[in-house]
Backbone as numpy.savetxt, mean C-alpha at the origin, in Angstrom:
# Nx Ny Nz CAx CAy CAz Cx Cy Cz
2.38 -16.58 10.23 1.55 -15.38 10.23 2.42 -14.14 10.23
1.72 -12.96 10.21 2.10 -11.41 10.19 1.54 -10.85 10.44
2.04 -9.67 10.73 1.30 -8.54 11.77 2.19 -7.17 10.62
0.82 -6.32 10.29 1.12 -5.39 9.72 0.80 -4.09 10.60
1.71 -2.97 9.98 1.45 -1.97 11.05 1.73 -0.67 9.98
0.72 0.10 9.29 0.97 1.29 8.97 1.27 2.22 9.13
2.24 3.45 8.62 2.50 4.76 8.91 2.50 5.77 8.13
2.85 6.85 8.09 3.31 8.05 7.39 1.94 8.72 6.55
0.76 8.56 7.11 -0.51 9.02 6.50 -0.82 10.28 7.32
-1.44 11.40 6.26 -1.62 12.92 6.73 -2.27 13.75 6.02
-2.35 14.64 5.95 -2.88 15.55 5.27 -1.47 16.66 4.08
-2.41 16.98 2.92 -1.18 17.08 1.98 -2.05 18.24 0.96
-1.28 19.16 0.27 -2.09 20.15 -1.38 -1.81 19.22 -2.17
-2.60 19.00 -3.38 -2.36 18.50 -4.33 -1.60 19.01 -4.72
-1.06 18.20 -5.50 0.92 18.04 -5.96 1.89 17.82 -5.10
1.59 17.13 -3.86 2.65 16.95 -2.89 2.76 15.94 -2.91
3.55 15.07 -1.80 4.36 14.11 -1.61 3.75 13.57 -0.40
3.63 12.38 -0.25 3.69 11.40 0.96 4.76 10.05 0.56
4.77 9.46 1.93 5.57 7.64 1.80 4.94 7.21 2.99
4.44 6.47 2.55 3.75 5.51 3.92 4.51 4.13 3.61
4.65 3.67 5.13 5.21 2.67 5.49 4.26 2.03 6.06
5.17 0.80 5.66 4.07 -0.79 6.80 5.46 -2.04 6.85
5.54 -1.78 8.63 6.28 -2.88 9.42 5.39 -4.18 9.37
6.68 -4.88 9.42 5.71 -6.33 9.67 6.99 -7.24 10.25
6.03 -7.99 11.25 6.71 -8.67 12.64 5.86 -9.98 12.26
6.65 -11.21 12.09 6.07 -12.41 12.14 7.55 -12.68 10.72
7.00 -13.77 9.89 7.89 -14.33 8.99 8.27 -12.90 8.01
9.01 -13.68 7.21 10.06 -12.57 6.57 9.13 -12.03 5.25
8.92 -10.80 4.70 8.80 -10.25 3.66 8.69 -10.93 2.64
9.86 -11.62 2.47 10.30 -12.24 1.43 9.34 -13.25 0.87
8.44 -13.93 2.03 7.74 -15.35 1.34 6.09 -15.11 1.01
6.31 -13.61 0.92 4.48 -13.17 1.00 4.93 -12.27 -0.40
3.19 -12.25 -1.03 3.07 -11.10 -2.14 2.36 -10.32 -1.14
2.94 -9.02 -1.46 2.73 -7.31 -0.54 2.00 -6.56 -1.62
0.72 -5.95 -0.92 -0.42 -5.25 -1.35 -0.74 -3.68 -0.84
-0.45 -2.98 -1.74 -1.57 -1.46 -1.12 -2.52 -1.30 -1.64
-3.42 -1.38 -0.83 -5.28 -0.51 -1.37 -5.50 0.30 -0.26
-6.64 0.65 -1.25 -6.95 2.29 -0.96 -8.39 2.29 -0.77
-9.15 2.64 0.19 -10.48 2.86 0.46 -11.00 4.11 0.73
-11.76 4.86 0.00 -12.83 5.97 -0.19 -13.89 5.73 0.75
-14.51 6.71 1.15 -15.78 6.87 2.09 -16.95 6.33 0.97
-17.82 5.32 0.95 -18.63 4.95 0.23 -18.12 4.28 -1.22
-16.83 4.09 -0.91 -15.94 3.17 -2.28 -15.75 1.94 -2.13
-15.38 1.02 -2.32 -14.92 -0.21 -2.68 -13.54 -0.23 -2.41
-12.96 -0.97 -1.77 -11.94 -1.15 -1.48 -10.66 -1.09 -2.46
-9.81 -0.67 -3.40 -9.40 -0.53 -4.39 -7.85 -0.91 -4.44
-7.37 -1.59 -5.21 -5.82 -2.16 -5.72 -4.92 -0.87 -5.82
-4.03 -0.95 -5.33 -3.20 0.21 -5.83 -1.74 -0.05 -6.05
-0.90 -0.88 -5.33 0.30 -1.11 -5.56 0.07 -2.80 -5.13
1.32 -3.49 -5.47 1.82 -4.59 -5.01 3.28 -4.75 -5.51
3.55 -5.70 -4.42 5.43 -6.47 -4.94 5.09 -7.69 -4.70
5.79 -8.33 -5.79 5.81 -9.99 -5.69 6.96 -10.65 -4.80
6.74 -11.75 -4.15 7.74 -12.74 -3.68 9.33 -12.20 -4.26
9.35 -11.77 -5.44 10.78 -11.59 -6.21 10.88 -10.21 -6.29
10.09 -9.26 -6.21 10.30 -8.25 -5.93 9.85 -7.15 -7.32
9.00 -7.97 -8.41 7.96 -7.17 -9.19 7.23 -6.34 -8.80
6.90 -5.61 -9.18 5.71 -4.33 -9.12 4.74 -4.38 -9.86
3.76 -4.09 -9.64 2.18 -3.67 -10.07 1.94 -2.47 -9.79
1.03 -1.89 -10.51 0.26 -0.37 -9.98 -1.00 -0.68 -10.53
-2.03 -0.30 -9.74 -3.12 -0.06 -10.43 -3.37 1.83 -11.79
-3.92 1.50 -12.41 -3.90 2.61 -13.28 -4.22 4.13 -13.12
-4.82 4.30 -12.02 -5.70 5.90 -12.08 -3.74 6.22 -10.76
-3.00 5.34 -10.54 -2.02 6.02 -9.84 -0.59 5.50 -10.39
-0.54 4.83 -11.50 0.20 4.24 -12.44 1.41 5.28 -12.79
2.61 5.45 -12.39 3.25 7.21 -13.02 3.99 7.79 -12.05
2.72 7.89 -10.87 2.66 8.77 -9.70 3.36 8.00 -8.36
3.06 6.74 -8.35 3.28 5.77 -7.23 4.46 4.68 -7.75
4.64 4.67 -6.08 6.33 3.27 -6.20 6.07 2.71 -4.91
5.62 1.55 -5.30 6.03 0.77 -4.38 7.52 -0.02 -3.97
8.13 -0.20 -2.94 9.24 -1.08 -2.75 9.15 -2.03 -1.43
9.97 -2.94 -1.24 9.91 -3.30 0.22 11.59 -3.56 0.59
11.51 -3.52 1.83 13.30 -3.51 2.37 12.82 -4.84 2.89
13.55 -5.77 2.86 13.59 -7.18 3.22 14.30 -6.80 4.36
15.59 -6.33 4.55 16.33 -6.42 5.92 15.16 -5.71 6.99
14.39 -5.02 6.74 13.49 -3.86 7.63 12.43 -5.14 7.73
12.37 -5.49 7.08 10.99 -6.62 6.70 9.72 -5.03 6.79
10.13 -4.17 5.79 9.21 -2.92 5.70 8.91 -3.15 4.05
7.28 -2.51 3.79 6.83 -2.07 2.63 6.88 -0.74 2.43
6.66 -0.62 1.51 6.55 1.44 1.19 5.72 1.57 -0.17
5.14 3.33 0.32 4.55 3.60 -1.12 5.00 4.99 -1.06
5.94 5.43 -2.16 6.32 6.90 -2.19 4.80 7.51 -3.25
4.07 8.68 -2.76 3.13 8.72 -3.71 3.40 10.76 -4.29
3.48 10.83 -4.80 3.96 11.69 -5.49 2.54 12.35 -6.56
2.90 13.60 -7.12 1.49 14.22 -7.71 0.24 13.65 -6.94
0.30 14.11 -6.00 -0.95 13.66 -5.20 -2.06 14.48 -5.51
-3.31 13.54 -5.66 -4.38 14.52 -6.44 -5.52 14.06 -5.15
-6.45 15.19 -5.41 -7.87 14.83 -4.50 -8.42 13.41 -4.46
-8.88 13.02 -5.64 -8.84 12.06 -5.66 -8.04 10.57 -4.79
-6.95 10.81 -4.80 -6.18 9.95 -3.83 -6.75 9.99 -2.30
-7.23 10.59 -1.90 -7.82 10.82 -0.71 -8.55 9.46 -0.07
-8.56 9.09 0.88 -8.57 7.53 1.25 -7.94 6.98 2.26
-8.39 6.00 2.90 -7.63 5.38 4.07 -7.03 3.94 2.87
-5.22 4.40 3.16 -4.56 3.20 2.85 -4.19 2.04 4.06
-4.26 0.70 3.17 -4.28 -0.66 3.80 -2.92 -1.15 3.30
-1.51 -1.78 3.70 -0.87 -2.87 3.29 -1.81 -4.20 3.72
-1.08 -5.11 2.91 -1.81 -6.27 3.00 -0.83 -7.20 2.47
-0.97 -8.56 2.60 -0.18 -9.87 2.38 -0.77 -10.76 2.28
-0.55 -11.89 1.17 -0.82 -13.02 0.79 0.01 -13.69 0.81
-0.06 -15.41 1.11 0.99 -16.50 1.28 1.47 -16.65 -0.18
0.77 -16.80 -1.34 0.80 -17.42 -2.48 0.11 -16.90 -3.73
0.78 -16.25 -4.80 -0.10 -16.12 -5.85 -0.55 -15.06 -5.93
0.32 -14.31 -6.89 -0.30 -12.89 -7.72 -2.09 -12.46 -7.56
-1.94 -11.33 -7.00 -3.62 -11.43 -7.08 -3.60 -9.44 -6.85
-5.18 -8.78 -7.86 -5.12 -7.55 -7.54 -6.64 -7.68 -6.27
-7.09 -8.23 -6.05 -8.38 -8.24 -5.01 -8.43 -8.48 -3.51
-8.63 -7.56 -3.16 -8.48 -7.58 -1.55 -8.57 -8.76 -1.05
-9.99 -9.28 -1.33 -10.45 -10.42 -0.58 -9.67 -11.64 -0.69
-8.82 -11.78 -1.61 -7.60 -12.75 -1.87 -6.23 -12.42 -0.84
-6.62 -11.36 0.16 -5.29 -11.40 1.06 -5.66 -11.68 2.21
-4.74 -12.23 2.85 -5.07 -12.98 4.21 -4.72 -12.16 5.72
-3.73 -11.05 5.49 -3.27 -10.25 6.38 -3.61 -8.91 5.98
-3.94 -8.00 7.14 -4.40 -6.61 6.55 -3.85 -5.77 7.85
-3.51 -4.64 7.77 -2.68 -3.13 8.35 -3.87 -3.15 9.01
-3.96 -2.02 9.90 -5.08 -1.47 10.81 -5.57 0.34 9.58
-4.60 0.43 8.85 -4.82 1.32 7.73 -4.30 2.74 8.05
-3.95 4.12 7.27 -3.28 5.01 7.49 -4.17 6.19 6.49
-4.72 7.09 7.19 -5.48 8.30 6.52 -5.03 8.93 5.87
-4.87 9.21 4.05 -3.98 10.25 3.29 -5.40 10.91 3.03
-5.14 12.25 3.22 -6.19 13.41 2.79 -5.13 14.42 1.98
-5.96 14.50 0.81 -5.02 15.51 -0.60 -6.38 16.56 -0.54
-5.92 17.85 -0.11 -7.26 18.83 -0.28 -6.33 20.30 0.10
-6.81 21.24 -0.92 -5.97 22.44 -0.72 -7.15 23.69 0.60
């Protein structure tokens, strides 16, 4: 198992900068696929980054450009540097982890953050 723990969520103008982090205490980084989504007030829970077991990247598209995901294996930490931050982005972000197998859908992860508030509003 794992234990996720989010950070670095705040308030921001559009066109700024955030990096949120997510610690994780239990097995190593390394043997899980790592997930960020993003949840809106009355939205659907939404895909936004991932890294694979080997250390691939995904983005979902409306933040495709703007966003980087990475993870530090020695930290056993994830990250999302998010950059051109627009209103839109506005949302409580989730890391998340799966044992096995590429996947963009929440409900396919087995571990979830307690989540981190980014608000983009001038």
């Amino acid at each position: 198992q794992v234990q996720l723990v989010e950070s670095g969520g705040g308030s921001v103008q559009p066109g700024g900068s955030l990096r949120l982090s997510c610690a994780a205490s239990g097995r190593s980084f390394s043997s899980y696929v790592l997930g960020w989504f993003r949840q809106a007030p009355g939205k659907e829970r939404e895909f936004v980054a991932g890294v694979t077991r080997y250390g691939a990247t995904d983005y979902g598209n409306s933040v495709r450009g703007r966003f980087t995901a990475s993870r530090d294996i020695a930290k056993n930490t994830l990250y999302l540097q998010m950059n051109l931050l627009k209103p839109d982005d506005t949302a409580v972000y989730y890391c998340a982890a799966k044992s096995a197998g590429w996947s963009l859908l929440s409900s396919d992860y087995d571990y979830w953050g307690q989540g981190t508030q980014v608000t983009v509003s001038s």
